[in-house]
C-alpha positions in Angstrom: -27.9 7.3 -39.8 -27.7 4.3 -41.2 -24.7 2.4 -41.9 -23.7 1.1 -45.6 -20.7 -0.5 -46.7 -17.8 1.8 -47.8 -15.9 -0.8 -49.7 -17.3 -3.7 -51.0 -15.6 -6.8 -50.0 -13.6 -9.0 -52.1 -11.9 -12.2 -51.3 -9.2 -13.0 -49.4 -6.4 -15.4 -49.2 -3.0 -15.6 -51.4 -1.4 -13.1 -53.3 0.2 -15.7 -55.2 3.3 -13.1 -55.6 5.7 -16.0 -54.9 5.8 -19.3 -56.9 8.1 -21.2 -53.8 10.5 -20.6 -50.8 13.6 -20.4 -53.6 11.7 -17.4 -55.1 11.7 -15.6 -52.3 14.8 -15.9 -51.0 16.1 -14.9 -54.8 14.1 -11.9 -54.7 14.9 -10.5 -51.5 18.6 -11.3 -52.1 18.4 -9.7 -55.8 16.9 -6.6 -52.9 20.1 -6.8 -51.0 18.4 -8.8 -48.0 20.2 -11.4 -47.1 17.7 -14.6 -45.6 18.3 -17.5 -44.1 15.9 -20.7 -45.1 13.5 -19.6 -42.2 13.1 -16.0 -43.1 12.4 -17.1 -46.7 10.2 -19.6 -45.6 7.8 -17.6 -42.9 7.4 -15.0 -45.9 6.2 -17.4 -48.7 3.6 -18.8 -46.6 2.5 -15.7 -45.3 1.9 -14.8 -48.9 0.3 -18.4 -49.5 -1.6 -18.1 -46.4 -2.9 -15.3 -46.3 -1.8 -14.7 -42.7 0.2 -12.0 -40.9 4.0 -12.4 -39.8 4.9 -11.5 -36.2 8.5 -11.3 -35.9 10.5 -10.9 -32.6 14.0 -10.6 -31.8 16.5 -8.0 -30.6 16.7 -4.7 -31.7 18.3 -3.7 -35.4 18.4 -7.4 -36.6 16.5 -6.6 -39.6 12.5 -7.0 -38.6 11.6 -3.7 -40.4 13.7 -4.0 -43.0 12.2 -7.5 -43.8 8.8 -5.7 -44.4 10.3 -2.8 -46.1 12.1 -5.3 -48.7 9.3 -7.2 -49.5 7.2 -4.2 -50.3 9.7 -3.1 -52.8 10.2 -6.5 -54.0 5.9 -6.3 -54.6 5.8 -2.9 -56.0 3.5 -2.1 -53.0 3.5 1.1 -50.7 4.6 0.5 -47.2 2.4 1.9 -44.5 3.8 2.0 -41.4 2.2 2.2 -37.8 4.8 3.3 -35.2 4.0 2.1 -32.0 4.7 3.6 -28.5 3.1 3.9 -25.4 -0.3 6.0 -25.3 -1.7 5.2 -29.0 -4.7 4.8 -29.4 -8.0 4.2 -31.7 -7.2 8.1 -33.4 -3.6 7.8 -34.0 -3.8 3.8 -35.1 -7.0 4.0 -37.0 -8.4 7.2 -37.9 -10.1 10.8 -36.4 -12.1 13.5 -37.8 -10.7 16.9 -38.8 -12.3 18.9 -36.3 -11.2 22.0 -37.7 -12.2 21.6 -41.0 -16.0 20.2 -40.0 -15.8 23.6 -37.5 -15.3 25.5 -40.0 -17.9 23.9 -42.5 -20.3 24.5 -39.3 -19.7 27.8 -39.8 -20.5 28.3 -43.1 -23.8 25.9 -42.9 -24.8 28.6 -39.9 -24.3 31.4 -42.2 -26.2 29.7 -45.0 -29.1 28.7 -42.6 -29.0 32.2 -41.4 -29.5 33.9 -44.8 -32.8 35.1 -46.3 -31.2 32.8 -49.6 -30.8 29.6 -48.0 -33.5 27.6 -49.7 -33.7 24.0 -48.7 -30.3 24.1 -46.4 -31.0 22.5 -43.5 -29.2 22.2 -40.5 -29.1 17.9 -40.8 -27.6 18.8 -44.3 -24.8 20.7 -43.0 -24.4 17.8 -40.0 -24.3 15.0 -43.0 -21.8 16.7 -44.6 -19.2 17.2 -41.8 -19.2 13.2 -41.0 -18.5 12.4 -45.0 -14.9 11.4 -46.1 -13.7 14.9 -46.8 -13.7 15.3 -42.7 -11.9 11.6 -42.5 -8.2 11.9 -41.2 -7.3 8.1 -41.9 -4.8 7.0 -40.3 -2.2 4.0 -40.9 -4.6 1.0 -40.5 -7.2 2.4 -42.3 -4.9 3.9 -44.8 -4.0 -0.1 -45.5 -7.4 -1.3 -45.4 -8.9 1.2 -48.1 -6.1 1.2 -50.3 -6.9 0.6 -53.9 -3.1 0.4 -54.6 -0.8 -2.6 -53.6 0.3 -2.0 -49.7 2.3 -3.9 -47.0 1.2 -2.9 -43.5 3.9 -2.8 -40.8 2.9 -2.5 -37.5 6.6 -1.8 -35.9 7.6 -2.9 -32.2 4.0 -3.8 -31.2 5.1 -4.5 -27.6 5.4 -1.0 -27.0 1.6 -0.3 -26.9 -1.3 -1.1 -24.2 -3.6 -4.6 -23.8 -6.9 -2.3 -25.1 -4.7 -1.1 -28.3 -3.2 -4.4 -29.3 -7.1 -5.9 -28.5 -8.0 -3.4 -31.5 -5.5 -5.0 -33.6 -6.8 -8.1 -32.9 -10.1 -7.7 -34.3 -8.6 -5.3 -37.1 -6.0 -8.7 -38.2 -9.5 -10.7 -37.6 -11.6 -9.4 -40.1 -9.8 -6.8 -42.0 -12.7 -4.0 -41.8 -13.3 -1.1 -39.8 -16.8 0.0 -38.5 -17.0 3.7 -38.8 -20.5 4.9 -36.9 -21.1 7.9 -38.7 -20.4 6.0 -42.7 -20.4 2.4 -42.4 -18.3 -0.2 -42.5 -14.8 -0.2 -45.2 -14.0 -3.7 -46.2 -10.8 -4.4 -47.6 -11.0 -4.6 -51.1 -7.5 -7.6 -50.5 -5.7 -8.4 -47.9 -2.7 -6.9 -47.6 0.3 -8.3 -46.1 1.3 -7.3 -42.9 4.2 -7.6 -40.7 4.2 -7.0 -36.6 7.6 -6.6 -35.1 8.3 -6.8 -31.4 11.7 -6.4 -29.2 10.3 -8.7 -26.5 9.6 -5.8 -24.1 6.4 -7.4 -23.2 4.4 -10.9 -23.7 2.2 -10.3 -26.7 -1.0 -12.0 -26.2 -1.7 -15.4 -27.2 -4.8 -14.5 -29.5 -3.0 -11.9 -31.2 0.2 -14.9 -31.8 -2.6 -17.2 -32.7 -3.5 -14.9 -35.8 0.0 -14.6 -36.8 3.1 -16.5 -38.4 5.6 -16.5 -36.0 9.4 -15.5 -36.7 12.3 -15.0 -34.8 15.0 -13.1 -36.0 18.3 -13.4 -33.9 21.7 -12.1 -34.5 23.3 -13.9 -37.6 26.1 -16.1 -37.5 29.1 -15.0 -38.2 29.1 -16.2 -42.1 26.2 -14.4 -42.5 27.2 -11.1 -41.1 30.1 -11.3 -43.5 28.0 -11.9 -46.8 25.6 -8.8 -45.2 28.2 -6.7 -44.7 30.2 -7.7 -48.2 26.6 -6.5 -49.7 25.8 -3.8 -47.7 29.1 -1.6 -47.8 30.4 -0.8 -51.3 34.5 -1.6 -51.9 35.1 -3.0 -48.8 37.6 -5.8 -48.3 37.2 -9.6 -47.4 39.9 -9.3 -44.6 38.3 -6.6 -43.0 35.1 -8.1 -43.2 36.3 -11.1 -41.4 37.8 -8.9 -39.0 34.9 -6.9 -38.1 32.5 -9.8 -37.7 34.4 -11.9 -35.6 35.0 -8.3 -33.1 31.5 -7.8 -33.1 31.1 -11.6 -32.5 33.6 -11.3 -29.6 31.3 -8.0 -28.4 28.0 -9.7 -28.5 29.5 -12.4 -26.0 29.8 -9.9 -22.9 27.5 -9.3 -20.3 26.3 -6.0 -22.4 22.9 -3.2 -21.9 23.2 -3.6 -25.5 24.5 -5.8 -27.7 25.7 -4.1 -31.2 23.4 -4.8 -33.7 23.5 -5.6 -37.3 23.3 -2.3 -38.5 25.6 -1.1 -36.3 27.9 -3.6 -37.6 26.9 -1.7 -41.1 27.7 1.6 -39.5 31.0 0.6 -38.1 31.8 -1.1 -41.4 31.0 2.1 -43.3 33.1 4.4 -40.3 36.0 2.5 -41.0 36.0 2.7 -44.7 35.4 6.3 -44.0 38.9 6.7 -42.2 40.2 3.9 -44.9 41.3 1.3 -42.7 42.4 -1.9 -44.0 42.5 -3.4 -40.5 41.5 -3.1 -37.2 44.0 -2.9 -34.0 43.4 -1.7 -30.7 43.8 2.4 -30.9 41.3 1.9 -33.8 39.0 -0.2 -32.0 39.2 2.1 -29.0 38.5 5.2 -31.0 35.4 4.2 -32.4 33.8 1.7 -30.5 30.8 4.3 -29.2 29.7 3.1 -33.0 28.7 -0.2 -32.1 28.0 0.6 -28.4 26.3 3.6 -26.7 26.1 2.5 -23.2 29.6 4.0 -21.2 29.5 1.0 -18.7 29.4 -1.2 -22.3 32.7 0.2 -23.8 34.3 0.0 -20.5 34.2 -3.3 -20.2 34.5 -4.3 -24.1 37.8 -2.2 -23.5 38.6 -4.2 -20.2 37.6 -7.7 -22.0 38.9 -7.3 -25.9 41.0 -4.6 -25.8 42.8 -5.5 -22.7 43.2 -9.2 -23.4 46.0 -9.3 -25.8 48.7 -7.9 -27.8 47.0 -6.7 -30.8 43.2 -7.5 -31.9 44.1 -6.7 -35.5 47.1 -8.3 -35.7 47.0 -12.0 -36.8 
């Protein structure tokens, strides 16, 4: 079969949605996403550039949510592809329904079979079961033959094998897909797209060389504050201050796992829930497993914060 081009292509380069690094941090603020100057910056020329943004840092600092805002903020769909050890080229990119081509076999038997079957040919009923009705695409593909807006997040990319990520290599290079049995689908524009990794493994260098590179870490403390002041409805300034600086003091011990910034949102939201207007010991003790769920973790933030003084909430 010979192959023709699905899409036709069109040209790349910037979407042009943002006029300057100011814009973007207005919009995603105006979102409820709180940037700092790099953040802000790494998106802009991303959209300038053309280019993908790899972003790395600990767990639940905000790397999907980055991607999820500035679809919104775009009026775009967000596709996302999941990653986890064992994907591969039919989960990431797409497959054939083999149940509905088998069953399309059938009937193409049945109508090669009968004394009525004219000009129905076996290679008919083959041509038809490798058309785009039999396509299952899946999330890269989806993003690459979309004819609507879309930002493409590929979420904790560390988590798959060297062959996958080589796929998304040459996916990110070109921004087509060769399919045998139809041709090749262009991408009619480029759409953004965001990789996010928790550092579980060294990404290769290719794949970083395609990229923007970002690294999201824990924000300071003033930061945490103004996220939390616009993340939790009705909740105080003093007990804002008081839950960043305990999560501050948590992050600082030899923890599995540190709490993250939406565990700091959860634990904000917990104790608004049980309407505290400050934070002391018993309170901290009873729901620290919020903000840490490793045992050996609460043990010792007991042991180190709770243990240490008189009174956390009292000032």
């Amino acid at each position: 079969m010979t192959e023709t081009a699905v899409s036709q292509p069109t040209a790349g380069g910037p979407l042009g949605a943002f006029s300057s690094v100011e814009d973007v941090e207005q919009q995603l603020r105006a979102a409820n996403y709180l940037p700092n100057r790099r953040i802000a910056s790494a998106v802009y020329l991303a959209d300038q550039l053309g280019k993908p943004v790899l972003i790395e840092g600990p767990a639940g600092t905000g790397k999907t949510e980055l991607a999820r805002t500035t679809a919104s903020i775009l009026g775009a769909k967000l596709i996302r592809l999941q990653c986890y050890e064992g994907l591969d080229e039919a989960k990431a990119l797409y497959e054939w329904d083999y149940r509905k081509q088998l069953l399309r076999i059938q009937v193409g038997r049945e109508a090669v079979s009968a004394a009525t079957a004219g000009d129905i040919s076996w290679d008919t009923v083959e041509e038809d079961i490798f058309s785009e009705e039999f396509l299952l695409a899946r999330p890269l593909l989806q993003a690459i033959s979309a004819d609507e807006p879309v930002v493409l997040l590929i979420d904790e990319v560390d988590r798959i094998e060297v062959e996958t990520e080589a796929l998304l290599l040459e996916i990110l290079s070109e921004y087509q897909v060769s399919i045998p049995e139809l041709g090749t689908v262009v991408a009619k524009r480029r759409p953004p797209v965001f990789l996010t990794s928790n550092n579980t493994r060294e990404l290769s260098e290719a794949l970083k060389r395609r990229c923007l590179y970002l690294h999201i870490d824990y924000p300071t403390i003033e930061r945490e504050r103004e996220i939390v002041l616009a993340r939790v409805p009705n909740i105080s300034e003093d007990l804002t201050e008081k839950i960043t600086s305990i999560v501050r003091s948590l992050r600082m011990l030899d923890l599995k796992k540190k709490p993250s910034v939406s565990e700091t949102l959860d634990w904000a939201r917990t104790l608004m829930l049980l309407g505290a207007e400050n934070v002391d010991n018993d309170l901290l003790s009873d729901t620290l497993n919020v903000l840490l769920k490793h045992q050996t973790d609460i043990e010792l933030a007991l042991a180190e914060i709770v243990g240490s003084g008189p009174g956390i909430g009292r000032n």
